[in-house]
Structure formats: C-alpha cells, structure tokens
C-alpha positions in Angstrom: 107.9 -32.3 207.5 111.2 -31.4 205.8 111.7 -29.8 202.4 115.2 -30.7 200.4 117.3 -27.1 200.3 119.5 -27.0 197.3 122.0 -29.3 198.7 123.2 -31.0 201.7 120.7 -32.4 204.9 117.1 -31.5 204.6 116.2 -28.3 206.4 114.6 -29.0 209.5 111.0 -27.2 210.2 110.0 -25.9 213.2 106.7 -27.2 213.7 103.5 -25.9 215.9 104.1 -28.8 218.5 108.5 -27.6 218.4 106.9 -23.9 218.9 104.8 -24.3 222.3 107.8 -26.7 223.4 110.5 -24.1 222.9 107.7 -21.7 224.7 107.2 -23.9 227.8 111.4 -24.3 228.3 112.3 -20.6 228.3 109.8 -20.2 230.9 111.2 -22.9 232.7 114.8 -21.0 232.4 116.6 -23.5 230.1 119.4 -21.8 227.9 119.1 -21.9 224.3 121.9 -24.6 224.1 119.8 -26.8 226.5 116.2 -26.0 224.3 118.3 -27.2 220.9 119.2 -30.5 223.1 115.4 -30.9 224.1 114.1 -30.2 220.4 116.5 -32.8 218.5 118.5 -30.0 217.2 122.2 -29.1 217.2 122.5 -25.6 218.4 123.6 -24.0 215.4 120.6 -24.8 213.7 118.1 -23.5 216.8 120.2 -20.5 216.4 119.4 -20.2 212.7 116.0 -21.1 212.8 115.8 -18.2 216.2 116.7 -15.5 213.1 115.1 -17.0 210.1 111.6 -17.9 211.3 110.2 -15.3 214.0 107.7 -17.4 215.8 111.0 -19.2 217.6 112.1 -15.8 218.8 109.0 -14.9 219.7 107.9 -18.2 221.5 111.7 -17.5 223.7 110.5 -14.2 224.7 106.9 -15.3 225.4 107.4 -18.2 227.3 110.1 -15.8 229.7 107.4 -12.9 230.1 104.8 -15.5 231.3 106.9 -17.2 233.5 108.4 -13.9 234.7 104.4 -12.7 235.3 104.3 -16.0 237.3 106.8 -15.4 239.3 106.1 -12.1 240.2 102.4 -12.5 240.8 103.2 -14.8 243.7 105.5 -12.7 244.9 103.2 -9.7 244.9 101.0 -12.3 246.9 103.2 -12.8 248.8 103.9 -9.4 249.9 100.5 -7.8 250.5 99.9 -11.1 252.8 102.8 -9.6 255.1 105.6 -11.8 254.1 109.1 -9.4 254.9 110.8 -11.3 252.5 108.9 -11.1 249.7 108.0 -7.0 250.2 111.7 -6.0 250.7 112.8 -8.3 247.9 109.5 -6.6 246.3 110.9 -3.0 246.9 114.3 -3.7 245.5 113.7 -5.4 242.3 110.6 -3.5 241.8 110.4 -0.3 243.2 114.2 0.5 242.9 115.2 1.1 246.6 118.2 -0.2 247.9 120.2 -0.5 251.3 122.7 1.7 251.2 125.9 0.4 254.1 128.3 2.5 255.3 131.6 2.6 258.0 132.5 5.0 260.3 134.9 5.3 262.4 135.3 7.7 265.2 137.3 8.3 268.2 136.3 8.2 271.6 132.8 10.1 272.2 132.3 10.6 269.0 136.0 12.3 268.7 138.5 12.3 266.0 140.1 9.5 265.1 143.8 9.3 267.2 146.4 7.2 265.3 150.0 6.7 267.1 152.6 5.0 265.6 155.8 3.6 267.9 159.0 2.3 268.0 159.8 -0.2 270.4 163.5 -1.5 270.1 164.7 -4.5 272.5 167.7 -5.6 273.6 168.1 -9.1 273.2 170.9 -10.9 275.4 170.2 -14.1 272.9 169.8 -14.6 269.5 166.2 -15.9 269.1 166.0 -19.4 268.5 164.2 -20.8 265.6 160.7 -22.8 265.8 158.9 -25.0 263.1 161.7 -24.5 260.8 162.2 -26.9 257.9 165.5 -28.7 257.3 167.2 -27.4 254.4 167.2 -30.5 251.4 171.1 -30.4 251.3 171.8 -31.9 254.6 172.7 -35.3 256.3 169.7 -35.6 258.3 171.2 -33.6 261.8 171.1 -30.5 260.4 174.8 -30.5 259.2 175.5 -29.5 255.9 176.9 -32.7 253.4 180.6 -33.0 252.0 
C-alpha cells in the first residue's frame, strides 16, 4: 500500500512479503544495488528505507548471519568428517592460524652467502653487427637515408 507524502511520488512501503525477500537475497550474497533491482526499487530509495524503517536493516543482517551459519555448519561437517580442505581452511578463518613463508638463502653447507662481482672487458677485432633492427622511417627502403 502507498500513503501520499506531502508532495511528489507516493512513498513506497516496505511490505512483510518485500521484508523476507530482502532477507532471502543478502543471504544469497546479492549487493544492496542488486536487492533494490529485485524489489522494484531504485537504489536510493532501498537506501532510505535501510535507515528509516529498521526491519530492512535488520532483515540484510539476518538473512547474512543465517547464510553465514550455513555455510559454516557444512564446513564444520566437513571438517570433523576428515576433509583437509575444509579443516585447514577451518583453522584459518576460524581459529586464526596462518602459514607463515619464508626465504633463505645460504651458501654452500649451510655457509655464508659469497657474492663476487667481475669485470670482463673484450677486445673486439669487429664492430658487432646489428640483428632484428628496425629500419629507421626516414629512409628509401635500402637502408640509405632520403635527399
């Protein structure tokens, strides 16, 4: 049902049936943007209605706790029925453990680390000739320069 505000469109109410829809798509993960599209509003308007009427807010946060208690029941499942996946992934979003990787680098046995630097100058008896070298846009064609 609407009700005539003081002037322009009709407010739209967020109904009962609007309330358990705008439940169900959080859980499912939908943005805000995308649950406006869903409902028939634009939204600037599900964003109003989100801080003027409570139930919306509350139905958003609901419908992501339930689908987050989904989630990670059958993950729990998962894990106590021996599937490494699901226990490691348990541990680290859960439990707060990580894997910690590190680099080092050692000489031989275990040694320091031995860094030389040299200089190796050559003589060359011809100048290197180029390869894969493109032809420079100002040119005939055979490589000679135009007049």
């Amino acid at each position: 049902m609407t009700v005539k505000n003081k002037g322009g469109r009709p407010r739209i109410q967020i109904t009962d049936e609007m309330i358990r829809q705008i439940e169900a798509l959080a859980g499912y993960g939908l943005s805000q943007e995308e649950i406006a599209s869903v409902i028939g509003v634009t939204p600037s308007t599900f964003s109003r209605r989100k801080t003027d009427t409570a139930r919306v807010l509350q139905a958003i946060k609901d419908g992501k706790a339930r689908a987050s208690a989904l989630v990670g029941k059958s993950l729990f499942d998962a894990a106590k029925a021996g599937n490494m996946t699901a226990l490691i992934w348990w541990e680290k979003t859960r439990m707060g453990r990580y894997e910690k990787q590190g680099l080092e680098v050692t000489g031989a046995e275990g040694g320091a680390l031995q860094v030389a630097v040299t200089r190796k100058f050559v003589h060359m008896t011809e100048p290197a000739k180029p390869t894969n070298r493109l032809q420079p846009t100002n040119t005939n064609g055979n490589g000679r320069a135009r007049h």
